[in-house]
N, C-alpha and C positions, 0 to 999 in steps of 0.2 A: 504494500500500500504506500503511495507517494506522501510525503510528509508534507503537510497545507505549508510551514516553513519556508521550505523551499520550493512550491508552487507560487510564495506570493514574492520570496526574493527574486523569481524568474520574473515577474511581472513589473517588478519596480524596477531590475534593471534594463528590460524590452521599452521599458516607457521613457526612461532615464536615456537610454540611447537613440530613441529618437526625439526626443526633446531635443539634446546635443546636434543630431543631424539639422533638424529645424533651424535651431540657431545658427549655425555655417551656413548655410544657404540662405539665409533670408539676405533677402539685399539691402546692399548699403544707400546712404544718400549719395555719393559717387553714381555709384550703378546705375539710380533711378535717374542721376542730372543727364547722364548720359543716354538713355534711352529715350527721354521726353524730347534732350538736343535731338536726337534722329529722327523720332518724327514730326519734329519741328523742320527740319529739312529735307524731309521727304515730302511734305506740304509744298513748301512754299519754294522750292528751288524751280519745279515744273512752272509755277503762278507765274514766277518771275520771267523763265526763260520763256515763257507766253506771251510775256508783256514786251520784253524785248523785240524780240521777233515782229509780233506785231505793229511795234512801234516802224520796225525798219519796213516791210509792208507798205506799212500806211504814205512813210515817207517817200517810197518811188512811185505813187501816185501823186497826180500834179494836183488834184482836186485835195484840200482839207477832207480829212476822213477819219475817222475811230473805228472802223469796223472791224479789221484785222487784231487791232487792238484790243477791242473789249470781247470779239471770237476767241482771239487767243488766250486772254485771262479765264475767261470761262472755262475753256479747256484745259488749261490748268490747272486752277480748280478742280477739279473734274479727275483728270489723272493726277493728283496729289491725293486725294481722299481714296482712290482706290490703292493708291501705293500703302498710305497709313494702315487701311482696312485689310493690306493683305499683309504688313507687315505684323499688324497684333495678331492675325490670325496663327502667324507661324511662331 
């Protein structure tokens, strides 16, 4: 017959070592500034290079225009939130 003993020292030290695992792995404020920086620029680098783009567009039309402009921000937009949404995914 197992001694209750040493069925309950098994359990406080199973629980004791994942506790410990828990604590090592949980992330630090590093880890987190660094993840939020990424999809901070997973956003907004597409926005921008949209905006760009566009702007240059717009300029080898002779006519005043935003269209290029505010298409291309949009679509930034657009592929930035899918980049964020797949990047948490993974």
């Amino acid at each position: 017959m197992a001694d209750p003993d040493d069925e309950l020292r098994k359990r406080v030290e199973a629980q004791a070592a994942r506790m410990r695992q828990a604590d090592r792995e949980r992330p630090n404020l590093l880890a987190q500034t660094v993840y939020v920086g990424t999809l901070g620029l997973l956003f907004v680098l597409p926005t921008v290079a949209g905006a760009y783009l566009g702007l240059w567009l717009d300029r080898l039309s002779e006519a005043y225009s935003l269209r290029w402009t505010l298409s291309l921000i949009i679509a930034g937009v657009i592929v930035g939130a899918v980049n964020v949404y797949l990047f948490i995914q993974e």
